[in-house]
VOGU-3710 file (C-alpha; in Angstrom, 3 decimals, decimal comma):
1> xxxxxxxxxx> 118,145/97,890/79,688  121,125/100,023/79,893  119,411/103,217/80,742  119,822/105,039/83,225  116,318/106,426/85,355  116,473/109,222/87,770  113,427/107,578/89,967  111,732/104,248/89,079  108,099/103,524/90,792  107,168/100,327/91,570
11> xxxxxxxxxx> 103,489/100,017/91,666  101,551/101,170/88,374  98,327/101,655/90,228  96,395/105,081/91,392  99,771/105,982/93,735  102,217/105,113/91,397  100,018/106,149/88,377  100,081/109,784/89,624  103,400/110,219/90,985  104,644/109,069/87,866
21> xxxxxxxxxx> 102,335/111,992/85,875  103,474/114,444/88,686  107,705/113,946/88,052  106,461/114,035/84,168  106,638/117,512/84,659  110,059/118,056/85,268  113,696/117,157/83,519  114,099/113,703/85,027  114,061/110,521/83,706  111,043/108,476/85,040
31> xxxxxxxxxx> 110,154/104,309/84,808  107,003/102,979/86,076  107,312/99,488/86,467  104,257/97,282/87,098  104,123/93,791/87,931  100,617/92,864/86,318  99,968/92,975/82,593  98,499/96,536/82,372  98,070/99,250/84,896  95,375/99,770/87,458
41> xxxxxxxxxx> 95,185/95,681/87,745  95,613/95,507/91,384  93,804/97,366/93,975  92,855/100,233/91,797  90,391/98,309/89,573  88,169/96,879/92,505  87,210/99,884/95,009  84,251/102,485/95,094  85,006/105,313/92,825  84,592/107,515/95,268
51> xxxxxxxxxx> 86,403/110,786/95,517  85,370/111,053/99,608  84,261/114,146/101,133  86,661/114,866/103,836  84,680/114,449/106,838  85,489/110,434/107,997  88,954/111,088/109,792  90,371/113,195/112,003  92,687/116,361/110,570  95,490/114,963/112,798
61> xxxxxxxxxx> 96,272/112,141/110,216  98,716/112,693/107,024  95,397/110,859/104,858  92,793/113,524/105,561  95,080/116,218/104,676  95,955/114,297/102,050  92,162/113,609/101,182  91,218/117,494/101,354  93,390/118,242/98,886  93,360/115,717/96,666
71> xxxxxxxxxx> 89,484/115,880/95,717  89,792/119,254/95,602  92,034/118,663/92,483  89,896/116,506/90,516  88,057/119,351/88,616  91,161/120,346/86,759  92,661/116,589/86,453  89,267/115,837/84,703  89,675/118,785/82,449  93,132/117,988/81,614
81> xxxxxxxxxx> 92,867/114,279/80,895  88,931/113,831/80,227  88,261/110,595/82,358  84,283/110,118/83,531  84,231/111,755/87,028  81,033/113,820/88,422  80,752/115,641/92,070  77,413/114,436/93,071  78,052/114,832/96,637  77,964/112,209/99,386
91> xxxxxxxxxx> 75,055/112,012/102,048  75,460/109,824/105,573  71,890/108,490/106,430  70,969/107,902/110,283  68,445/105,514/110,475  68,333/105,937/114,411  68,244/108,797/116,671  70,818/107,664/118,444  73,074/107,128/115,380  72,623/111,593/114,974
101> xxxxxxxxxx> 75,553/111,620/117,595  78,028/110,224/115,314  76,887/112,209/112,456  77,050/115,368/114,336  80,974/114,168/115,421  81,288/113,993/111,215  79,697/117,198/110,865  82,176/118,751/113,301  85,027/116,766/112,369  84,434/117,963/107,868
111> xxxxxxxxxx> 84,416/121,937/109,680  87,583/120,938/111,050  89,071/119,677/108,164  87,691/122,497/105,628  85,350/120,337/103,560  83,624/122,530/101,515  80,570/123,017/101,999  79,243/120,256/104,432  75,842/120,352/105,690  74,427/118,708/108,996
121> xxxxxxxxxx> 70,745/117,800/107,766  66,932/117,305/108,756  64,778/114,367/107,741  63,244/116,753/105,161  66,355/117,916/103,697  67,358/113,928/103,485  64,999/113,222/101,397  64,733/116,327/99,431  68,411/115,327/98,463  68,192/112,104/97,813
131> xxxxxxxxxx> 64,225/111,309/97,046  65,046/107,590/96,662  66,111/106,899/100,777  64,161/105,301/103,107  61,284/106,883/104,984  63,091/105,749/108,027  65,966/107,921/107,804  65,768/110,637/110,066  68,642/112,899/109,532  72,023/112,852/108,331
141> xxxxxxxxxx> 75,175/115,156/106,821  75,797/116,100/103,155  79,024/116,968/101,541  78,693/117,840/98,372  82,288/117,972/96,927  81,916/114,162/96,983  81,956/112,701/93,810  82,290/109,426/91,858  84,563/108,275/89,253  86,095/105,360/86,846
151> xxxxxxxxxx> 88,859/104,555/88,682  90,446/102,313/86,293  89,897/105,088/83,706  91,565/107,665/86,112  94,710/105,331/86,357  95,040/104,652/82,289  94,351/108,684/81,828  97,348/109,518/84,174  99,718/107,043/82,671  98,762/107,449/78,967
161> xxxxxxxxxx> 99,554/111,424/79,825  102,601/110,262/81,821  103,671/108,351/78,808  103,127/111,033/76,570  105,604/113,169/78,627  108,426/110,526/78,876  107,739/108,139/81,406  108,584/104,583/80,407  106,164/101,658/81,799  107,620/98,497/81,801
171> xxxxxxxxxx> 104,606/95,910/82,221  104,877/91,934/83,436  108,170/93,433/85,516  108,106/91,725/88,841  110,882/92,885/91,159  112,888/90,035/91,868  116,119/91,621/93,598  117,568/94,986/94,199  120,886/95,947/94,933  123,189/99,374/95,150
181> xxxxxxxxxx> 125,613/99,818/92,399  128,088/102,189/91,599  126,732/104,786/89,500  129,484/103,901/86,866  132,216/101,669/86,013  134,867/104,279/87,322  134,255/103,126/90,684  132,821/106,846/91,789  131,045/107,100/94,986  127,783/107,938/93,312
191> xxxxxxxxxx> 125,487/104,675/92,841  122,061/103,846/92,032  119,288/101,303/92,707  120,014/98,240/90,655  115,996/96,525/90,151  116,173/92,770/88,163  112,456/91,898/87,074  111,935/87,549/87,846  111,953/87,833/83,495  116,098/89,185/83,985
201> xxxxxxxxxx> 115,118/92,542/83,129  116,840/95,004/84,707  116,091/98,811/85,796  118,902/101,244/87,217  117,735/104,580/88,680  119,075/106,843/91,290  115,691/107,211/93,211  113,011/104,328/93,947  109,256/104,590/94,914  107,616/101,939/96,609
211> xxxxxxxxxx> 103,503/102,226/95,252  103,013/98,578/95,247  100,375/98,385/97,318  99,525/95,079/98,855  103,300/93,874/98,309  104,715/97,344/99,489  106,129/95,056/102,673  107,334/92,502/100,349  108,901/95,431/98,196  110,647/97,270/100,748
221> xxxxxxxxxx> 112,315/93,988/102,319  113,452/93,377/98,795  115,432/96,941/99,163  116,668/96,003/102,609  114,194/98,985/104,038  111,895/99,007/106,927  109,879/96,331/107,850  106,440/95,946/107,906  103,285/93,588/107,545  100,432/94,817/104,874
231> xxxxxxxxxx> 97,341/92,620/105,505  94,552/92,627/103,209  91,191/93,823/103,946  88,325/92,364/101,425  85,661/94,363/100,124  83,189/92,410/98,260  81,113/94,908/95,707  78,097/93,134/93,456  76,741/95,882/90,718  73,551/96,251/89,525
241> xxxxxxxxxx> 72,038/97,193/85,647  72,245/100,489/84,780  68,422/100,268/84,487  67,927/99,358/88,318  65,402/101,207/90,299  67,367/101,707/93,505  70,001/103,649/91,321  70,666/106,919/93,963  71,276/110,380/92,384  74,051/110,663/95,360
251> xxxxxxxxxx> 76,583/108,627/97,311  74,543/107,175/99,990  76,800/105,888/103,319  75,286/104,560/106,232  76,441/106,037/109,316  80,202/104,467/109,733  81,439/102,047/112,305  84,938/102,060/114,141  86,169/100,074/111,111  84,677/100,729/108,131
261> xxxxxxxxxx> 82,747/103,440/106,321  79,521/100,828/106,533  78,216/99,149/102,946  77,234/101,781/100,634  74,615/102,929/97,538  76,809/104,235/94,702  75,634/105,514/91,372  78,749/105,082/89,174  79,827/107,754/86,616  78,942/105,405/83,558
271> xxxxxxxxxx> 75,046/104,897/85,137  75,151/101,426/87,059  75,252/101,468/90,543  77,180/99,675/93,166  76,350/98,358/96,169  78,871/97,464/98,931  81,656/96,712/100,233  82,311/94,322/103,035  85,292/94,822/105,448  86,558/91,185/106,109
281> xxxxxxxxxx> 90,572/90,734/106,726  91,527/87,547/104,635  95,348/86,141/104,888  95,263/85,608/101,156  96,686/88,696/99,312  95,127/86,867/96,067  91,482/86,172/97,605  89,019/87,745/95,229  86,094/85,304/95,943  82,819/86,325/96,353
291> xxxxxxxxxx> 79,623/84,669/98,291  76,029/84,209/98,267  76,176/85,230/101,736  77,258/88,425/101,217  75,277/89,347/98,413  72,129/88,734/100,895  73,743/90,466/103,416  75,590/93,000/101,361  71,495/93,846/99,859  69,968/93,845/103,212
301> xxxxxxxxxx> 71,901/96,533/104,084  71,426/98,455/101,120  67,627/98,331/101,233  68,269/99,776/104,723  69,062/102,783/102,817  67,542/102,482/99,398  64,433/100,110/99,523  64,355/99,703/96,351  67,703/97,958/95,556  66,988/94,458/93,906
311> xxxxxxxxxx> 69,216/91,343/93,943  67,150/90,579/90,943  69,241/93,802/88,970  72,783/92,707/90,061  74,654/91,568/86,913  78,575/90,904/88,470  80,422/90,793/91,609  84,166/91,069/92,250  85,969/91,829/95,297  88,869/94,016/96,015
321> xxxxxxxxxx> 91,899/93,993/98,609  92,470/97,429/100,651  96,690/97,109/101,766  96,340/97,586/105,356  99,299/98,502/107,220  98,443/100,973/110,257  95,427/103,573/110,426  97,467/106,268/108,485  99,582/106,392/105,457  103,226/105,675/105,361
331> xxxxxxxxxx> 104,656/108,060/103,267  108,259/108,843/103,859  111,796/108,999/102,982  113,235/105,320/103,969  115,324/105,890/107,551  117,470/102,416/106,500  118,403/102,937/102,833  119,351/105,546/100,563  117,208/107,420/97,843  114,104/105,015/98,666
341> xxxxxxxxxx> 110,339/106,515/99,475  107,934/104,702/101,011  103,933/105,163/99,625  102,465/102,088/101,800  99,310/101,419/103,663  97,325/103,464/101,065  94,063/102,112/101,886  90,933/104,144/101,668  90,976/107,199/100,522  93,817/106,430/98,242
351> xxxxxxxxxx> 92,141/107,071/95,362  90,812/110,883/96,714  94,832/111,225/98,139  96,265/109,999/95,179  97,148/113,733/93,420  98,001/115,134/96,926  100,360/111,906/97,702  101,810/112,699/94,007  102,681/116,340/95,439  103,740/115,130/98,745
361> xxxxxxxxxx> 106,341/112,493/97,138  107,496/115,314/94,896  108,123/117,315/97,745  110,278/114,597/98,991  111,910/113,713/96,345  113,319/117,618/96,063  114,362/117,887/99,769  116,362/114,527/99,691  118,352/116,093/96,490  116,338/114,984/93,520
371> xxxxxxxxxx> 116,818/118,372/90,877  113,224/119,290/89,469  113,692/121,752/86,777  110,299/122,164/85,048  109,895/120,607/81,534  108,484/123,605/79,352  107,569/121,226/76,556  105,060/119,274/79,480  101,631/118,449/78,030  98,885/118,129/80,382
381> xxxxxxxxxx> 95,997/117,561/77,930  94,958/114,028/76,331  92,418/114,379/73,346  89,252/112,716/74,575  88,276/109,694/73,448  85,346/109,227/71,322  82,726/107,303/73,025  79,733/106,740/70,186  76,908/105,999/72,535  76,928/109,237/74,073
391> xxxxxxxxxx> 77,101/110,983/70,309  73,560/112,483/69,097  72,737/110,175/65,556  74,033/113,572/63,107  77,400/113,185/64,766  77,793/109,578/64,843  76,476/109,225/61,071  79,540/112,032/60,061  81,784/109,904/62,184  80,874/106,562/60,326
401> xxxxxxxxxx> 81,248/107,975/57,119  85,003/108,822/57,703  85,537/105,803/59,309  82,500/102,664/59,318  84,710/101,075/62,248  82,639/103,302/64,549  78,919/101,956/62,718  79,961/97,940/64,404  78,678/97,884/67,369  80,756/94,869/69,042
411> xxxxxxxxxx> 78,872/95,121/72,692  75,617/95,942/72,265  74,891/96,178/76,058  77,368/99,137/76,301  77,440/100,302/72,850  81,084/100,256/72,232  82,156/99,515/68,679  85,507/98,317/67,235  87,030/101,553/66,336  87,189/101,933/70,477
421> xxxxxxxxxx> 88,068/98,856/71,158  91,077/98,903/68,080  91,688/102,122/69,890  92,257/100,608/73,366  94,235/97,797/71,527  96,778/100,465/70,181  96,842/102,118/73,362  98,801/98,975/74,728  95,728/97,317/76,361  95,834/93,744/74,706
431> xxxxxxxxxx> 94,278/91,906/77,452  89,714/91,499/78,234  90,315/93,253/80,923  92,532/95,874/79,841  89,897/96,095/76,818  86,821/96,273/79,197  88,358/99,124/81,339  89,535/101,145/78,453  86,202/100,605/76,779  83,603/99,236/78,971
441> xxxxxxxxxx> 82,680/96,920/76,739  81,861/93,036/78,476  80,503/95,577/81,385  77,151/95,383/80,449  74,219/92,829/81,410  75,713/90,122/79,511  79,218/90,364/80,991  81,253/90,035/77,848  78,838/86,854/76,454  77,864/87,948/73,254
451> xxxxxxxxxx> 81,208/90,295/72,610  84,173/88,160/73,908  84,905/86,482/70,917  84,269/89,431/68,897  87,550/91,596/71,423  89,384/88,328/70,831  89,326/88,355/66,676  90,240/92,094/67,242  93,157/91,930/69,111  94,170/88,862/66,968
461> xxxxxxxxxx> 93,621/90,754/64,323  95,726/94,194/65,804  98,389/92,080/67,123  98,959/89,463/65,485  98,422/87,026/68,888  97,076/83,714/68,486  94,177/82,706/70,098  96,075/80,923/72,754  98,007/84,038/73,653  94,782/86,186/74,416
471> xxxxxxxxxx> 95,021/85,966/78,247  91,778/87,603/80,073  94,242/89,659/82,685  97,284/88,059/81,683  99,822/85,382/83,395  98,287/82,432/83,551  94,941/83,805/82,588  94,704/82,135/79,151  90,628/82,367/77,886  91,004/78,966/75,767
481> xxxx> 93,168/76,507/73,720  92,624/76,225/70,131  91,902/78,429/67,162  88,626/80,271/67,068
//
């Protein structure tokens, strides 16, 4: 690769993802280079999809400014790049008298911080809000700016508009080394960041961004920059059928603890509804299991809130990894090396932060000597995607007839057919996962049993892969050996 990037952003998950739609804007050249096979494959894919409510920290930290103004941004994002996102609002539920103290500190503490609208509540109003909560409760706060959202989705919107607007992604590119290099072969005193992928690939580019999350300490002792630890905090999630009966109409948290926002009740955006997470450190940066265990205790706590949650409706489970470095955000200009920004320890609420830490790294990037010249040719709009189960029968029978792709249902439990999924294929997405993201389809009750196959012929098919080359989230990943 012999061109030469003004920044480069390691890290192609929510961080990176918008940072690298925010410099689309201007007249710069801009690589995104991810380690996994697709975006949003690391911490982005497993958390909440939650955009928070501003109320949990205190206003003297960079991440609750940077949470305030970042979901207040979402309405717009969502009308520029269509991904599922819906304010619902939050509510915290106090189960205990006693527990009204610490929701009254919230109360005061979402004032402080300007979220809009917050709203320190009675029994009554409790469960005029949210019908489905315990009789127990007896008071509580509601935010309603909250909201919920695909995060996955969010992370493919941004990039496929980022891409659209001139940002390169470079996929499967692990940083191996990094070096400075002269600028050019004249020997000038200009130089850039020279980035060689463990493949040989190489990157030059006269600014880097470190966004990759749970190896940002890994990254930045790569660059020769600060050091730091990231430690991984597990949150184990199990989802339930989108026909469960303990499916809230609102965000339900319990009333927090010193370190962690408690184990929710979340209705997601596409109709399931997710209960969880834990809050466990692990010293694996790879451990993903989940445990019986914590499915019993993960529903015991949900009942707590929502009687009727059932383990009997849970149809998956998956864990993800918050990257854990202090209690606030490290977002900075490196104080070691040149032209190198730090975006580490972007734990919860990353994903709320994520447009505001897009602004704030622009910001930086301008100050150190980056030029930002607006691009008047920008885009901000993606056409939105045709999804055929939410289409009334006249519209899907017109769209059938121009193209019968759209009339074979491949996943039944989602209703997703193979003009979406061919869709996601030519978007780049040649992996299950990738697939089920894009799509949703394999998200349903069956879990990808009856349509597996079916995304496996297509992408075969689209491609051109053989059937040992389909890989469920790439690497080692391979789903069999063997033609189908």
């Amino acid at each position: 690769m012999n061109r030469i990037y003004d920044v480069a952003i390691i890290g192609a998950g929510v961080s990176g993802a918008a940072i690298a739609r925010k410099l689309s804007r201007y007249r710069i050249q801009t690589v995104l280079l991810e380690k996994e096979a697709d975006v949003s494959f690391g911490t982005s894919k497993a958390n909440s999809g939650i955009v928070h409510g501003g109320f949990h920290h205190n206003v003297k930290y960079l991440k609750t400014r940077m949470e305030v103004l970042g979901a207040s941004l979402f309405d717009q994002l969502q009308r520029e790049l269509g991904f599922p996102f819906r304010r619902c609002g939050i509510i915290v539920a106090a189960m205990h008298l006693d527990e009204m103290r610490v929701v009254e500190h919230l109360y005061r503490q979402g004032v402080e911080n300007g979220a809009p609208g917050i709203e320190l509540c009675s029994r009554d109003r409790m469960l005029l809000l949210e019908p489905k909560l315990s009789t127990e409760v007896v008071g509580g706060l509601y935010a309603p700016s909250g909201g919920i959202i695909e995060p996955y989705r969010f992370v493919f919107s941004l990039v496929e508009n980022a891409k659209k607007n001139g940002v390169t992604l470079e996929t499967c590119f692990k940083a191996a080394s990094a070096r400075r290099v002269p600028a050019s072969d004249s020997g000038a005193d200009a130089q850039l960041w020279e980035i060689t992928a463990a493949d040989g690939r190489t990157v030059r580019a006269r600014y880097v961004v470190n966004a990759a999350g749970l190896q940002a300490d890994a990254v930045s002792a790569l660059f020769g920059a600060e050091e730091f630890s990231i430690t991984a905090r597990k949150g184990e999630y199990f989802l339930l059928d989108r026909l469960a009966a303990g499916c809230p109409s609102r965000v339900v948290f319990p009333v927090p603890s010193s370190v962690s926002k408690g184990m929710l009740v979340i209705p997601t955006v596409e109709g399931t509804t997710l209960i969880g997470p834990t809050a466990d450190m692990v010293p694996d940066k790879g451990d993903l299991a989940t445990t019986a265990e914590n499915l019993a205790r993960i529903t015991a706590s949900a009942r707590m809130l929502i009687p009727s949650v059932s383990e009997r409706d849970v149809i998956t489970s998956f864990a993800g990894l918050r990257p854990v470095l202090e209690e606030d955000f490290y977002i900075d200009m490196s104080k070691k090396v040149p032209c190198f920004v730090q975006v580490a320890g972007i734990q919860s609420p990353g994903l709320t932060s994520s447009p505001a830490i897009a602004e704030y790294v622009k910001d930086l990037l301008l100050k150190d000597g980056l030029e930002l010249s607006e691009n008047p040719e920008f885009e901000p709009y993606l056409a939105p995607p045709v999804h055929v189960r939410n289409l009334p029968p006249e519209e899907r029978a017109v769209l059938v007839s121009q193209n019968p792709a759209y009339g074979n249902i491949v996943c039944r439990c989602e209703e997703i057919s193979e003009a979406e999924i061919v869709e996601a294929i030519r978007h780049g997405h040649t992996t299950l996962d990738g697939i089920k993201f894009y799509t949703r389809a394999q998200m349903g009750r069956c879990q990808g049993g009856f349509c597996s196959y079916k995304i496996m012929k297509l992408i075969m098919r689209e491609t051109g892969m053989s059937a040992e080359e389909i890989t469920k989230r790439g690497g080692s990943s391979r789903v069999l050996e063997g033609e189908l």
